[in-house]
Backbone bond lengths (Angstrom), bond angles and torsions (degrees), N, CA, C in turn:
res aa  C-N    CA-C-N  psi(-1)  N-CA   C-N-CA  omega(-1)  CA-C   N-CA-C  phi
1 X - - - 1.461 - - 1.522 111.41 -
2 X 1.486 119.91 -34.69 1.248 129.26 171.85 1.630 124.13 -40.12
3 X 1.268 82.69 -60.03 1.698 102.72 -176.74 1.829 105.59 -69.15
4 X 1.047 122.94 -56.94 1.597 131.98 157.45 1.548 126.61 -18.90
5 X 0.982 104.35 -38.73 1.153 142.01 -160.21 1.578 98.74 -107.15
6 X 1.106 129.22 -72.21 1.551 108.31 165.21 1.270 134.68 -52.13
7 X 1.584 97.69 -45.73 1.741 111.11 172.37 1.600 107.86 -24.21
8 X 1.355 94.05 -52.43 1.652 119.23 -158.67 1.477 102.71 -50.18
9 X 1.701 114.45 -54.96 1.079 134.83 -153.79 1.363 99.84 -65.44
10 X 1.732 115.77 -69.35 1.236 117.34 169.85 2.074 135.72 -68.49
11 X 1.030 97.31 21.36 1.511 116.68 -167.42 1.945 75.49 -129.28
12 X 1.054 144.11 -17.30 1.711 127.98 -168.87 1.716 78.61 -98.40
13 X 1.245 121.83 -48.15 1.501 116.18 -162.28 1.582 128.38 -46.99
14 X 1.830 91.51 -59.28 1.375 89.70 151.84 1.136 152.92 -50.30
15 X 1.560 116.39 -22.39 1.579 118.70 -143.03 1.969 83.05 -124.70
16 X 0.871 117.97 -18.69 1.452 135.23 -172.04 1.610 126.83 -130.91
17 X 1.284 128.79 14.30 0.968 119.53 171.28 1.176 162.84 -35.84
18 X 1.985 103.04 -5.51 1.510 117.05 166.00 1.673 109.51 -109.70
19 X 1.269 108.67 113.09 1.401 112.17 177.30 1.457 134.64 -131.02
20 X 1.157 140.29 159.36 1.925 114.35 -156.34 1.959 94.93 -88.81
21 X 1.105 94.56 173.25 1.541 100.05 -167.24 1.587 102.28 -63.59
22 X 1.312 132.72 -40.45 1.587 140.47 176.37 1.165 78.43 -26.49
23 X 1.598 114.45 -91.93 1.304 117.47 -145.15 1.255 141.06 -57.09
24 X 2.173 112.10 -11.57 1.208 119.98 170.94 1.385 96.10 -84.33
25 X 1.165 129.48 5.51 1.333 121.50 -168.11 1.959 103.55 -90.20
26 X 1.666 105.20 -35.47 0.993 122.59 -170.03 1.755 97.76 -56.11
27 X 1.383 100.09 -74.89 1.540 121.22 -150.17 1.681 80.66 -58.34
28 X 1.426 152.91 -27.17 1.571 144.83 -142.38 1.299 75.78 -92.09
29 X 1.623 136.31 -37.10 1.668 129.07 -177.07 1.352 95.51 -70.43
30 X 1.195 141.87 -70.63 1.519 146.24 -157.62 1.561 88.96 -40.11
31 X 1.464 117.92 -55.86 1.235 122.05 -157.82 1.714 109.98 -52.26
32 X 1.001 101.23 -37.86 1.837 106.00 -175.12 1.414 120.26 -31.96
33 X 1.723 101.75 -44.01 1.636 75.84 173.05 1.636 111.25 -112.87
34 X 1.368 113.65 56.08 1.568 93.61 176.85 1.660 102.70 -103.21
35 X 1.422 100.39 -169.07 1.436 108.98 -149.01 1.587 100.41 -76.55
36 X 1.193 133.39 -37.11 1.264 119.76 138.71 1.254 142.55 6.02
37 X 1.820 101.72 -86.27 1.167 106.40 -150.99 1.743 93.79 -93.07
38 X 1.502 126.94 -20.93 1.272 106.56 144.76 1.334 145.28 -40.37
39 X 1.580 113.97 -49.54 1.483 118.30 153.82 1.431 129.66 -29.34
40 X 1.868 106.39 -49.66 1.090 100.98 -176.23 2.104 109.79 -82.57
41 X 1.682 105.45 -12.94 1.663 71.59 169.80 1.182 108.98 -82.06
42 X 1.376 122.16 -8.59 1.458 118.17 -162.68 2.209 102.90 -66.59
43 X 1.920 97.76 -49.78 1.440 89.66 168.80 1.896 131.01 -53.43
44 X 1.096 93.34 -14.02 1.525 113.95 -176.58 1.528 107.43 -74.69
45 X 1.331 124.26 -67.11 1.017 127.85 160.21 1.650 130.70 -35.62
46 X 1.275 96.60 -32.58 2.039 107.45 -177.54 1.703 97.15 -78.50
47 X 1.128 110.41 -54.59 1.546 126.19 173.42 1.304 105.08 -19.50
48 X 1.696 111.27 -66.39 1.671 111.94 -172.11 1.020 112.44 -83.15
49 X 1.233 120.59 -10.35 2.176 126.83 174.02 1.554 79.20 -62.39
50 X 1.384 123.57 -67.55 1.298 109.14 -138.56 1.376 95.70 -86.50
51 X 1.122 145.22 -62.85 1.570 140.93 -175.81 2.374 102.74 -31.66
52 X 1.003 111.63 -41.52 1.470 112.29 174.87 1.623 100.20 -84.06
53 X 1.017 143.02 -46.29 1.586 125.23 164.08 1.172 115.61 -67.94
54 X 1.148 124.64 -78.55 1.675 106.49 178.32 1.298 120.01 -18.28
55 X 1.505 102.37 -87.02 1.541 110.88 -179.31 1.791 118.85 -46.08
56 X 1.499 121.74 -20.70 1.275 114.33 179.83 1.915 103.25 -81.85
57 X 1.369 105.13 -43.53 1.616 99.47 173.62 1.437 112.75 -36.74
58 X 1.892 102.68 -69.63 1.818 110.02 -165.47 1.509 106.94 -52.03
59 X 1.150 127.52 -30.84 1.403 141.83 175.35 1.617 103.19 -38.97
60 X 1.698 93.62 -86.36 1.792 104.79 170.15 1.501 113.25 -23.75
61 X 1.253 109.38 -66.34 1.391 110.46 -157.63 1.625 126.87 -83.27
62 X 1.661 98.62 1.24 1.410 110.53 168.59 1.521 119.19 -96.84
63 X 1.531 107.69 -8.49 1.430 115.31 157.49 1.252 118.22 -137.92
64 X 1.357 134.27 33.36 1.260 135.23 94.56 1.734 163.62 -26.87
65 X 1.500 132.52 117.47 1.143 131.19 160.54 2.222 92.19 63.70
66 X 1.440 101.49 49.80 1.625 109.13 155.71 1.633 99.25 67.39
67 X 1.447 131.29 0.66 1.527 130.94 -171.09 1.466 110.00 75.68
68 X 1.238 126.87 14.24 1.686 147.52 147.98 1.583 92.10 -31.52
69 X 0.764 138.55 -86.98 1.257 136.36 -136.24 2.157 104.53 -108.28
70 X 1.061 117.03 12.78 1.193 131.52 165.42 2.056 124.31 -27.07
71 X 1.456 88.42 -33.89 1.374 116.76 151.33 1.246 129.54 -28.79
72 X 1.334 98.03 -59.88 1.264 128.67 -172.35 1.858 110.76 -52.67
73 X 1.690 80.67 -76.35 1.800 95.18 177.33 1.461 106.53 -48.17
74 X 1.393 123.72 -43.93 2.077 103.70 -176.56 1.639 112.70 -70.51
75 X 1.404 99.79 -13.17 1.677 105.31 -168.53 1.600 86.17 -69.36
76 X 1.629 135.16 -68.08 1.490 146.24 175.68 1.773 101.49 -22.07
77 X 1.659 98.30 -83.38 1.538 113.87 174.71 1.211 99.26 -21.54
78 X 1.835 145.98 -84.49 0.954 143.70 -157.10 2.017 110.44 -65.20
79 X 1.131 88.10 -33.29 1.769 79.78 167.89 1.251 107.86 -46.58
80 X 1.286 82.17 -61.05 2.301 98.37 -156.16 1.368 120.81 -66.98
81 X 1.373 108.90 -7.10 1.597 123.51 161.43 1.248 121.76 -87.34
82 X 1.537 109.06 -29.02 1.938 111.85 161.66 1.128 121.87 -91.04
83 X 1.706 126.95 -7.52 1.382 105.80 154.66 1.769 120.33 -110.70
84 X 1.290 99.45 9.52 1.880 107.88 149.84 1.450 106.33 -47.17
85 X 1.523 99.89 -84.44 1.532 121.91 159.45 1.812 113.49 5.87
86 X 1.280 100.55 -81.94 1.546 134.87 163.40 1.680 106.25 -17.28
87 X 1.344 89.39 -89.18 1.467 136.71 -163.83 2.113 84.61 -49.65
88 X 1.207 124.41 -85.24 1.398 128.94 142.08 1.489 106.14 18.30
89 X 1.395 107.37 -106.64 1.368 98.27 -172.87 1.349 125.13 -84.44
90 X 1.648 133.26 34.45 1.336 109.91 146.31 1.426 104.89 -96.90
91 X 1.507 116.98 -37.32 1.567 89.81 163.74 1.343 126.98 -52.17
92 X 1.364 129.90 0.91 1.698 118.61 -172.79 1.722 83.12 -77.82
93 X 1.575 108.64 -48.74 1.358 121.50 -160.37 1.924 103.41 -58.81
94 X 1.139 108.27 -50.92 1.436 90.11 -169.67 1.370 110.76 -90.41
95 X 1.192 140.84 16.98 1.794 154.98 130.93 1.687 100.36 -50.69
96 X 1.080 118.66 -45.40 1.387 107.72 174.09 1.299 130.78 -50.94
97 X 1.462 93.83 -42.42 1.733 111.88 -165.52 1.661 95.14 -87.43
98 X 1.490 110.44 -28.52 1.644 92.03 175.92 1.519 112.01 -87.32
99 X 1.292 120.29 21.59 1.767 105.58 168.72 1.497 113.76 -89.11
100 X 1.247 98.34 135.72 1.880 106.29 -173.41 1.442 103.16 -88.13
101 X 1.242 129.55 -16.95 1.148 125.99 165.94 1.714 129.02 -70.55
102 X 1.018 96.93 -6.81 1.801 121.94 -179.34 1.519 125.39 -84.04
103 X 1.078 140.08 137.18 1.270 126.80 -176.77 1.811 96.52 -94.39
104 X 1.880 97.09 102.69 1.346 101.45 -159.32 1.537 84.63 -89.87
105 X 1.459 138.06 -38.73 1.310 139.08 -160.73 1.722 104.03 -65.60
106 X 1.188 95.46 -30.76 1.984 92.16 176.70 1.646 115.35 -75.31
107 X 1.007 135.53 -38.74 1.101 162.51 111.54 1.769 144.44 -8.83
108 X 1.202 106.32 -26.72 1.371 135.09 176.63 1.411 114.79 -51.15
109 X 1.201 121.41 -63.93 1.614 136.49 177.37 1.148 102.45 -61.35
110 X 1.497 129.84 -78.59 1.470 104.79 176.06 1.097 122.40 -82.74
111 X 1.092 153.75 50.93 1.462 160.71 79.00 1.950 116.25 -23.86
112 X 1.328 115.44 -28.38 1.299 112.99 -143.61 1.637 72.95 -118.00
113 X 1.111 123.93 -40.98 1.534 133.26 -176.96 1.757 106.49 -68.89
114 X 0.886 109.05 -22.65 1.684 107.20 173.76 1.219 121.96 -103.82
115 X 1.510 119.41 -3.73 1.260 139.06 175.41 1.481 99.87 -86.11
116 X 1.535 129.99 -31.36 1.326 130.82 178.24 0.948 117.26 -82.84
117 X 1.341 111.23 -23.68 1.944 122.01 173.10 1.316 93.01 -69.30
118 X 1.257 128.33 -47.28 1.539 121.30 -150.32 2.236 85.44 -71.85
119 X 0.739 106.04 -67.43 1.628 133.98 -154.51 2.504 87.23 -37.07
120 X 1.875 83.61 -46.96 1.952 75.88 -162.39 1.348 106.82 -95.42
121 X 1.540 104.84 12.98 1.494 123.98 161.73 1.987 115.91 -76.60
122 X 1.535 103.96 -45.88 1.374 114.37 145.15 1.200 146.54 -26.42
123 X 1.725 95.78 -50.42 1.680 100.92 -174.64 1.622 110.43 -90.03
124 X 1.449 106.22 -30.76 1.390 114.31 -154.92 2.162 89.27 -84.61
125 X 1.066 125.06 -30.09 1.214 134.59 -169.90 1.735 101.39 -78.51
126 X 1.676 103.63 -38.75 1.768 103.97 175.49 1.728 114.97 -61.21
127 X 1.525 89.46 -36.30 1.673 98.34 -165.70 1.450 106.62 -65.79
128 X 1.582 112.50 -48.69 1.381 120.24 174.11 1.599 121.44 -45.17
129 X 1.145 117.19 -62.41 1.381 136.34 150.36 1.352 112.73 -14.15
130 X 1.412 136.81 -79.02 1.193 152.43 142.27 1.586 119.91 7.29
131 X 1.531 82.66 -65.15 1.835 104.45 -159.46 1.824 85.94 -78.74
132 X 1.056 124.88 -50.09 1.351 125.89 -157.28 1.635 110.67 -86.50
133 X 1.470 113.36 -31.26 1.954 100.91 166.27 1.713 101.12 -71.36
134 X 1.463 122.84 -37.81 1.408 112.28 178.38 1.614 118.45 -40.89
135 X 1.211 110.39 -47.15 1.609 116.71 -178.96 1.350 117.62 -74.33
136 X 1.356 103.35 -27.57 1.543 117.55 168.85 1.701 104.75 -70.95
137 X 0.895 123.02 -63.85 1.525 109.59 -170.69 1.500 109.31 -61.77
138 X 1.454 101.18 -30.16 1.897 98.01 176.35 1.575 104.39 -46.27
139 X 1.473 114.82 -69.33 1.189 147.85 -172.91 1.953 106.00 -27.23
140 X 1.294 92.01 -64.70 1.436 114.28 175.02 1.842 116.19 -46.86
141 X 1.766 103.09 -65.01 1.649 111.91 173.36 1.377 114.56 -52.73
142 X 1.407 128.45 -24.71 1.225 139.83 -169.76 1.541 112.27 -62.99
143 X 1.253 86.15 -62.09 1.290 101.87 -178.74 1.670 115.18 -81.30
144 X 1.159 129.65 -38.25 1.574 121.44 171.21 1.129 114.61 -94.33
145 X 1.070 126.61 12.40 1.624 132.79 167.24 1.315 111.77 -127.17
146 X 0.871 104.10 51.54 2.056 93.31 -172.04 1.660 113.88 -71.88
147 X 1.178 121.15 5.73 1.499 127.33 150.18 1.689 135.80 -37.21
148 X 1.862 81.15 -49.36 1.619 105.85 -172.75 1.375 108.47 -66.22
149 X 1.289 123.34 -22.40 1.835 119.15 163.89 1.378 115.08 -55.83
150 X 1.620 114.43 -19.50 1.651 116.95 -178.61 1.560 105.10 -71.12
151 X 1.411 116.46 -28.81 1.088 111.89 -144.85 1.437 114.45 -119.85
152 X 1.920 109.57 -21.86 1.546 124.27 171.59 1.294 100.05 -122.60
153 X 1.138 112.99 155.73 1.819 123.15 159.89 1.250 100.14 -77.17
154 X 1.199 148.85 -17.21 1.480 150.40 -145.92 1.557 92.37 -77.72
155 X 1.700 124.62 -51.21 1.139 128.23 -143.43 2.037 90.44 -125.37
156 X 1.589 102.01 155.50 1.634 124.66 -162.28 1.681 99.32 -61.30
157 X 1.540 131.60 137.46 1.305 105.94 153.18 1.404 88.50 -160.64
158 X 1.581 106.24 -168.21 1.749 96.82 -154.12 1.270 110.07 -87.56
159 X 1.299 117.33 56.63 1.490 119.78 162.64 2.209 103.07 -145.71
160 X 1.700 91.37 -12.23 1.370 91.99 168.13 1.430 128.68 -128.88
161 X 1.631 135.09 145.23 1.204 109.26 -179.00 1.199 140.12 -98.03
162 X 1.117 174.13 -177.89 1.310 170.77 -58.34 1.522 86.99 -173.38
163 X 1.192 150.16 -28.78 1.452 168.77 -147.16 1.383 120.15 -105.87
164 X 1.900 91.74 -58.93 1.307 114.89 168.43 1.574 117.46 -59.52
165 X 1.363 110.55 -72.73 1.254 125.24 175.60 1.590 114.77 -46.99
166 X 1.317 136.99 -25.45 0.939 135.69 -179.14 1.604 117.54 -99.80
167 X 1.626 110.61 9.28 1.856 114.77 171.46 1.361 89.96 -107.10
168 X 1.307 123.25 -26.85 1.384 102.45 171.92 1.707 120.86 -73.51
169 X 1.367 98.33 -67.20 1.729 93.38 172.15 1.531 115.40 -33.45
170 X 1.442 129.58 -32.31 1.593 130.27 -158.60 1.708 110.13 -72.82
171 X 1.778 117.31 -3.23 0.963 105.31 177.63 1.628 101.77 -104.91
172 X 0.968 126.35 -20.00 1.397 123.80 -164.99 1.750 88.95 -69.38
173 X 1.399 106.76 -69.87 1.460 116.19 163.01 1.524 125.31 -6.31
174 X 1.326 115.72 -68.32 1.451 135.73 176.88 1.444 88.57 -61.41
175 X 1.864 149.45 -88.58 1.125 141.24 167.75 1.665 113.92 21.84
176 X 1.593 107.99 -84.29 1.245 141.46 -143.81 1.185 113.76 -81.16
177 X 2.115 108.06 -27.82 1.192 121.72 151.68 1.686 132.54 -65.29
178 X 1.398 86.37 -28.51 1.728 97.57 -172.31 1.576 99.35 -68.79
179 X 1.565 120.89 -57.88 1.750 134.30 -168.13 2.025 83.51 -55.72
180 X 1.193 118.03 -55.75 1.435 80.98 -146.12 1.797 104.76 -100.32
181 X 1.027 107.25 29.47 1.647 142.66 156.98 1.467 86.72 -71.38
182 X 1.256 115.27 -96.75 1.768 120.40 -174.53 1.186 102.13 -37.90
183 X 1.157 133.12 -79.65 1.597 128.43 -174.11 1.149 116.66 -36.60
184 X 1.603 150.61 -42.74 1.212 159.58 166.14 1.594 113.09 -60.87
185 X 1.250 108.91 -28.00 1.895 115.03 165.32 1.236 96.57 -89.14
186 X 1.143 137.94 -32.93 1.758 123.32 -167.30 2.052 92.88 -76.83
187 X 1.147 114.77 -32.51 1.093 111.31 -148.71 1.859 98.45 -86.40
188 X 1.499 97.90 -45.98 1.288 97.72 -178.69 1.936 120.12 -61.94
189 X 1.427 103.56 -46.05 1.307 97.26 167.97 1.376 126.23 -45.93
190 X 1.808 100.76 -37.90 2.148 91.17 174.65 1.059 113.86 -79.55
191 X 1.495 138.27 -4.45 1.461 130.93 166.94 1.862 114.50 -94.11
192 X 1.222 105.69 -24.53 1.544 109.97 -178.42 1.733 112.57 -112.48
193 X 1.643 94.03 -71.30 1.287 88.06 -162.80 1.291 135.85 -96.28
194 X 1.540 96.12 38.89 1.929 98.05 157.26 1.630 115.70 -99.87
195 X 1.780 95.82 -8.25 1.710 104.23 171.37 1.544 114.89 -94.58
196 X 1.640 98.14 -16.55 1.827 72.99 -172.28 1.764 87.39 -89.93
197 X 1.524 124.43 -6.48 1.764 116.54 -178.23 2.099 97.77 -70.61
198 X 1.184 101.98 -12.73 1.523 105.31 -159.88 2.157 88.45 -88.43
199 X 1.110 95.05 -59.14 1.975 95.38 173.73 1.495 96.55 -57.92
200 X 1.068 153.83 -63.79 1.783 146.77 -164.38 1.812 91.22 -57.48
201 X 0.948 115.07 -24.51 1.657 97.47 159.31 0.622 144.17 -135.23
202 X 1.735 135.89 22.82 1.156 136.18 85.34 1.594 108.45 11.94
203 X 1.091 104.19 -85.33 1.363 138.22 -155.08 1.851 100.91 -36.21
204 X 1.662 95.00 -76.68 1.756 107.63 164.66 1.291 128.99 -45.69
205 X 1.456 99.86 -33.19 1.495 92.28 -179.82 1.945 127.53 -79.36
206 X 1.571 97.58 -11.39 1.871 115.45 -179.67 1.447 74.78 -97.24
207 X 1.387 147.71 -72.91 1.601 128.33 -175.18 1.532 113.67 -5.99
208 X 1.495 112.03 -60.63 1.087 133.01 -130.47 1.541 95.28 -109.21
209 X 1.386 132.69 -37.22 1.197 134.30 133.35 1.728 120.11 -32.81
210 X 0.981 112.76 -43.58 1.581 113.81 -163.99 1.735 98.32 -92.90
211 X 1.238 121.97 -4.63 1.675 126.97 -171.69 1.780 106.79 -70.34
């Protein structure tokens, strides 16, 4: 009924494009739950995950451990300003696709095609992220803790080198990257991509109508 039901919406747009305000008022309700406008609370929701994590980390660590690690908090800050950024323009992008005044059906595919750029732009940018504060915090304990070589092989001390200690840590690392690699695809598909697979057919099926 979902899909039917949109068809409708964007198959009325084209074929009907002058309509009294009631009625854009109607279909903007129909619209509430399509795959869309879920997306966009779903980006809404990530927004405040991350604005309360980010900002609660840089917080910690700017009055934390004497301002030692102060680092830390602008390293967060600068995250949380590039996936604002982010976060920003795919909602510009999927505000587009929900205007009824738009010729969304001409438009649709690449609309739906830049929404996938945006989405495996996400995962591959989370994973990186991941892999690269891990080495960073190694990097960091190493050096202001130089104790922790007494106590792990993970980290340099005077029986290991900076070389040594760091082929060992590189698998746990790689590990920790891989799980939350998976976790970040499990996660993104339940917020995105069972809706943008739900618009790609949409999509085929007015194709396939219009053939």
């Amino acid at each position: 009924m979902e899909l039917d039901s949109l068809k409708e919406l964007w198959n009325s747009q084209a074929t009907e494009p002058e309509r009294d305000e009631e009625y854009y008022r109607a279909l903007l309700n129909m619209r509430s739950n399509s795959p869309i406008a879920r997306m966009q609370r779903n980006l809404l929701f990530e927004l405040v995950v991350v604005l309360l994590l980010y900002g609660g980390v840089a917080i910690f660590y700017f009055v934390a451990f004497a301002g030692v690690w102060t680092i830390v908090s602008w390293i967060y800050i600068a995250l949380g300003a590039f996936y604002i950024v982010y976060f920003y323009r795919k909602y510009k992008l999927l505000s587009q696709m929900q205007c009824i005044t738009c010729h969304v059906k001409s438009n649709l595919r690449r609309m739906i095609e830049s929404l996938e750029k945006f989405v495996r732009f996400y995962l591959f940018s989370g994973t990186v992220m991941v892999f690269v504060l891990f080495w960073f915090f190694w990097f960091m304990l190493a050096i202001n803790v130089p104790h922790l070589g007494d106590k792990s092989v993970f980290f340099p001390s005077s029986s290991r080198s900076y070389w040594q200690a760091g082929a060992t840590a590189a698998f746990p690392i790689l590990v920790i990257t891989g799980i939350s690699h998976l976790l970040t695809k499990w996660t993104i598909n339940k917020l995105y991509g069972r809706h943008i697979r739900k618009l790609q057919e949409i999509l085929s099926q007015m194709e396939m109508l219009d053939s």
